[in-house]
C-alpha positions as CSV (number, residue, x, y, z in Angstrom):
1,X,84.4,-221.6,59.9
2,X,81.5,-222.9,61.8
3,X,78.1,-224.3,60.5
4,X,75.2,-222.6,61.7
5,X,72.9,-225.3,62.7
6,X,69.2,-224.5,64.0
7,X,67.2,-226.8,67.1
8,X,63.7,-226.8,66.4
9,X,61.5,-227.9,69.7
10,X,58.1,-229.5,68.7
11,X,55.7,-231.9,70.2
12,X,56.5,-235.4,69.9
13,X,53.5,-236.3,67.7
14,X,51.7,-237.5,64.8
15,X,52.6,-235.0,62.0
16,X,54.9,-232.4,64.2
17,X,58.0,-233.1,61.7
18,X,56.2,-233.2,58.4
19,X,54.8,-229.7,59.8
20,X,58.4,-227.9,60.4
21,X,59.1,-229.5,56.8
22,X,56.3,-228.7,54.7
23,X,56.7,-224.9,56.1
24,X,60.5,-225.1,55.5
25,X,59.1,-226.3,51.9
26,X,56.5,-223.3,51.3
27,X,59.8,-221.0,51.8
28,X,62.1,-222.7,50.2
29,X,64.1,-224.0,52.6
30,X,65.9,-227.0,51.6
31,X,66.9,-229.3,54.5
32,X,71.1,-230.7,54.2
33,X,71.1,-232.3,57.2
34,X,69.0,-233.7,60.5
35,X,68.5,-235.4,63.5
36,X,65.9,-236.0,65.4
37,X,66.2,-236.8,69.7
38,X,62.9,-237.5,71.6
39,X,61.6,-237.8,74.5
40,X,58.0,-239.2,75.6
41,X,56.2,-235.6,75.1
42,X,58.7,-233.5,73.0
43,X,61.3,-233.8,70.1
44,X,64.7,-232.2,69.6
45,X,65.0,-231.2,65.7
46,X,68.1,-230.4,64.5
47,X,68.5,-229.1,61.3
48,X,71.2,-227.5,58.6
49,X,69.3,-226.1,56.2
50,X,70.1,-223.8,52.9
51,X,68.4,-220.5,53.8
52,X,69.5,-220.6,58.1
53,X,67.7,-217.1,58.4
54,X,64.6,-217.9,56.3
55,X,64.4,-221.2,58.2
56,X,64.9,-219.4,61.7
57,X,61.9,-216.3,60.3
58,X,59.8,-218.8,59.0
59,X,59.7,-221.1,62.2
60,X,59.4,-218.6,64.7
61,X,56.2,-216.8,63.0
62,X,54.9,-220.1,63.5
63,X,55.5,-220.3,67.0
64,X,58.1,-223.0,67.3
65,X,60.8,-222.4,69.7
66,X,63.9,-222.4,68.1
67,X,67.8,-222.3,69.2
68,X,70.4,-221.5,66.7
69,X,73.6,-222.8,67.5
70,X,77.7,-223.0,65.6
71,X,78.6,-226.3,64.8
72,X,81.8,-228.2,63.2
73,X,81.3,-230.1,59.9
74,X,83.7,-232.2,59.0
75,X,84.3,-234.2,55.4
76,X,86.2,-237.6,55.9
77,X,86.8,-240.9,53.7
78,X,83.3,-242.8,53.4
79,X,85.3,-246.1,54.3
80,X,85.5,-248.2,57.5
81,X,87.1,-246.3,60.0
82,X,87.2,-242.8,58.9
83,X,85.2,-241.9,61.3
84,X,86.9,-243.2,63.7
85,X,89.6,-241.5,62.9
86,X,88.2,-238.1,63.2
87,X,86.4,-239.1,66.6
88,X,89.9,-240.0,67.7
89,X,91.4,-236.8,66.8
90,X,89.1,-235.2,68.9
91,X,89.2,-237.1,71.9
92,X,93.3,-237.2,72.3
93,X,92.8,-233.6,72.2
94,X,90.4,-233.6,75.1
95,X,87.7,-232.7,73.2
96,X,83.9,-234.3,73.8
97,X,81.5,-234.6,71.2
98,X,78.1,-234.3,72.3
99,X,76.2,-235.4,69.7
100,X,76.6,-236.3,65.5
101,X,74.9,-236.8,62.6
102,X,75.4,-237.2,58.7
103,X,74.3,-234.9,55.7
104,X,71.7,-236.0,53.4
105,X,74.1,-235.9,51.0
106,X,77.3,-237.1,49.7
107,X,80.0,-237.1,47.6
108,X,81.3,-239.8,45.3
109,X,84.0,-240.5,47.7
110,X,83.2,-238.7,50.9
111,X,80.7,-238.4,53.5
112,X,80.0,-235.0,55.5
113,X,79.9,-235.5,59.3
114,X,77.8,-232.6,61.9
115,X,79.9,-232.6,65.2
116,X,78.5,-230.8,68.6
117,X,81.6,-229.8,71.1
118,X,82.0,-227.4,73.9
119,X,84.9,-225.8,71.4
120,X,84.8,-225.5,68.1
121,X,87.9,-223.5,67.4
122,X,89.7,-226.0,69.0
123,X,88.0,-229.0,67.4
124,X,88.1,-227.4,63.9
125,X,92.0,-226.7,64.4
126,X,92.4,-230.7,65.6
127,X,91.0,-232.1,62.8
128,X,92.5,-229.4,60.4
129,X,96.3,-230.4,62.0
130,X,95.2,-234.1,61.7
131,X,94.6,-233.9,57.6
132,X,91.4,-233.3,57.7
133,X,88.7,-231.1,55.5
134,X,86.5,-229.2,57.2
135,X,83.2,-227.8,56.1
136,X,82.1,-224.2,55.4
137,X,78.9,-222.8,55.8
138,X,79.2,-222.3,51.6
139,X,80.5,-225.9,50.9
140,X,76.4,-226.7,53.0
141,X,75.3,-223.9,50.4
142,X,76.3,-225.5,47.7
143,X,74.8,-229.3,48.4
């Protein structure tokens, strides 16, 4: 049930983002979801995108270095402490989350939520047990 997502390395400068989107654009690639971690001389870009293979083609022809990984997508209440919720969920189970970030989009009554752990099978069958919806890579399809 995982989400694929892709990590984009690039050069933490002027103009390196609006470079990976524009040629995401030209293909069209639509972006659902990113984040962006830097460090003085490179950037961490990771996206969930529409077309993962396209995306993953296009990038590499154009020399960026690019890591695709499975991660859990989770949908949960967009009120206080949903979150929360989920991110306890995980960690009575044992489970660490490495990283997060939100989709770009949203539903009237929800918000979609990227989680990075060590075990997704595990994760996804936590918050499944615990109520709550997960994320297919179709439901990103269809954003």
């Amino acid at each position: 049930m995982a989400i694929k997502q892709l990590t984009v390395f690039i050069q933490n400068k002027k103009g390196s983002v609006a470079s990976v989107t524009e040629i995401l654009s030209k293909n069209n690639v639509n972006l659902r979801a990113l984040s962006i971690a830097e460090t003085q001389d490179f950037g961490i870009l990771r996206i969930v995108v529409n077309d993962n293979q396209t995306a993953e083609k296009v990038l590499t022809e154009n020399g960026y270095l690019i890591k695709n990984i499975d991660i859990v997508g989770v949908k949960i209440g967009d009120e206080p402490g949903q979150l929360t919720s989920a991110l306890n969920v995980l960690d009575y189970a044992g489970i660490n989350v490495e990283y997060l970030y939100a989709f770009m989009a949203r539903t009237e009554k929800h918000a979609y939520v990227v989680l990075r752990v060590e075990e997704n099978e595990e994760a996804e069958c936590v918050l499944t047990n615990a109520g709550f919806k997960l994320i297919t890579q179709a439901d990103v399809d269809k954003l």
